[in-house]
N, C-alpha and C positions, 0 to 999 in steps of 0.2 A: 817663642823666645823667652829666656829667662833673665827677669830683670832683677839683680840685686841689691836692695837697699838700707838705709839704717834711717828708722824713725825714732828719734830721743825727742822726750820729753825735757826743756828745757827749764821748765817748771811746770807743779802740778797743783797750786793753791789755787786760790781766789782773787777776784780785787781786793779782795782785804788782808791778804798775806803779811803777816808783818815779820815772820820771820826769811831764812834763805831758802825759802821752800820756792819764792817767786809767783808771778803768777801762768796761767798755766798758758803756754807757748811751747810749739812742738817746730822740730828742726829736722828735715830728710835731705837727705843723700843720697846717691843713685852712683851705682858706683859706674868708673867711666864716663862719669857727667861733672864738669867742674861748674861747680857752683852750690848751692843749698837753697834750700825751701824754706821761707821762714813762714808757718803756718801761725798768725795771729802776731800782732807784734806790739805787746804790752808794755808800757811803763819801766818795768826794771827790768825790760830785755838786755839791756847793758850787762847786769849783773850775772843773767842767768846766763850770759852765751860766755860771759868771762869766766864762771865756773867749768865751762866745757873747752876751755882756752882759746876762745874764738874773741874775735872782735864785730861790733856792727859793718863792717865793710867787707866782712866773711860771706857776709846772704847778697846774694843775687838776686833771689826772689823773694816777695810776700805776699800771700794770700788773707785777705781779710775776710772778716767771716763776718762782723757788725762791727759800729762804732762806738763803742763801750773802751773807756780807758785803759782797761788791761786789755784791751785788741789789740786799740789802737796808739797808744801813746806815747810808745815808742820812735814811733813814724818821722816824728822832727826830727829827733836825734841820728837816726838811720841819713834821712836826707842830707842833714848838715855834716855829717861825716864823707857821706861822697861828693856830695856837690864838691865840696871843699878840699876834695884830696886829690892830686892831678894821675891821672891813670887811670883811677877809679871811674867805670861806668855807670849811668844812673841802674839804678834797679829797676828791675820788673815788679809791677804793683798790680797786682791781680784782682781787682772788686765786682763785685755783681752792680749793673749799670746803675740802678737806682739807687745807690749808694755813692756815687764819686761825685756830685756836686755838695753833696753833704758832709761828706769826709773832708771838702776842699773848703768848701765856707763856713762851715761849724766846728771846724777842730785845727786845721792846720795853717789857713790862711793867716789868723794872730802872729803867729809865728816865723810864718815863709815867706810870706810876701815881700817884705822888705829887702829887696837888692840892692846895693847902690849902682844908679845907672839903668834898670832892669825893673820890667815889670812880670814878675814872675809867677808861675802860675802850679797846677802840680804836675806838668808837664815837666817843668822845668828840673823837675829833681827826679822825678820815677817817670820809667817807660812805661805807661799805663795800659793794662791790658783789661778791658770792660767785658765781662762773662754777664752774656743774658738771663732770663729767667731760665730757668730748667737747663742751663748750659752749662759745658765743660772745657777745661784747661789743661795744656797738659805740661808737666816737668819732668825729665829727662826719662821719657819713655813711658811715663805711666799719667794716663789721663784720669781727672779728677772730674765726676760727677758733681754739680751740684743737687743738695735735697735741702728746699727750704723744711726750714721748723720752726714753732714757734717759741722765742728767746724770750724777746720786748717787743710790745706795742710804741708805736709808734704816734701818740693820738688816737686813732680810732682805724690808721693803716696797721695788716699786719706785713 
């Protein structure tokens, strides 16, 4: 079977990008598959997906690779654009397991938690899909390997 797709670079800088370069966040598409891959999901995602005429409520999915700002810090901003908009389904949020209590209590709980009436969790805003060690995911027909590397230390974990 021949799957066709488009993998754009949504930006290709750093965390330290200070121009419209962005930082670097990649967006696939499968054709025949409604929805999008948000592969990392940075800080000025806003920016870079509105340079490709898209809005945060365009991705469906996001695959986080670590918790580093330009990953991750987008993530609020995604959430609070669907929660918030009626129609709109949560996303799929794709992380390798040892990483989602950390993502939820070190980065994004400041942020989400506060519902009025609700005690909200990262449930509450992404469909959370936990990929183990050495395990795979897949989006519209094409499954993804994980292959750790090493980025950051973590302490003395890598």
């Amino acid at each position: 079977m021949c799957i066709k797709a488009t993998l754009t670079a949504v930006g290709t800088g750093s965390a330290f990008t200070t121009t419209d370069n962005w930082q670097s966040n990649f967006l696939l598409e499968v054709e025949g598959v409604e929805g999008r891959l948000l592969i990392d999901c940075g800080s000025d995602v806003r920016h870079a997906l509105g340079d490709q005429g898209l809005k945060l409520p365009d991705v469906t999915d996001v695959y986080v690779s670590h918790l580093h700002g330009d990953h991750v810090g987008g993530l609020e901003g995604l959430a609070f654009m669907t929660y918030f908009n009626p129609g709109i389904g949560r996303p799929r949020l794709i992380v390798h397991e040892s990483l989602v209590d950390k993502l939820w209590c070190s980065t994004l709980r400041g942020g989400l938690a506060s519902l009025e009436g609700k005690v909200a969790t990262l449930d509450t805003y992404f469909e959370v899909t936990q990929v183990c060690p050495n395990g795979s995911f897949e989006f519209g027909g094409i499954t993804f390997q994980l292959v750790q590397t090493i980025h950051i230390m973590d302490g003395q974990v890598v």
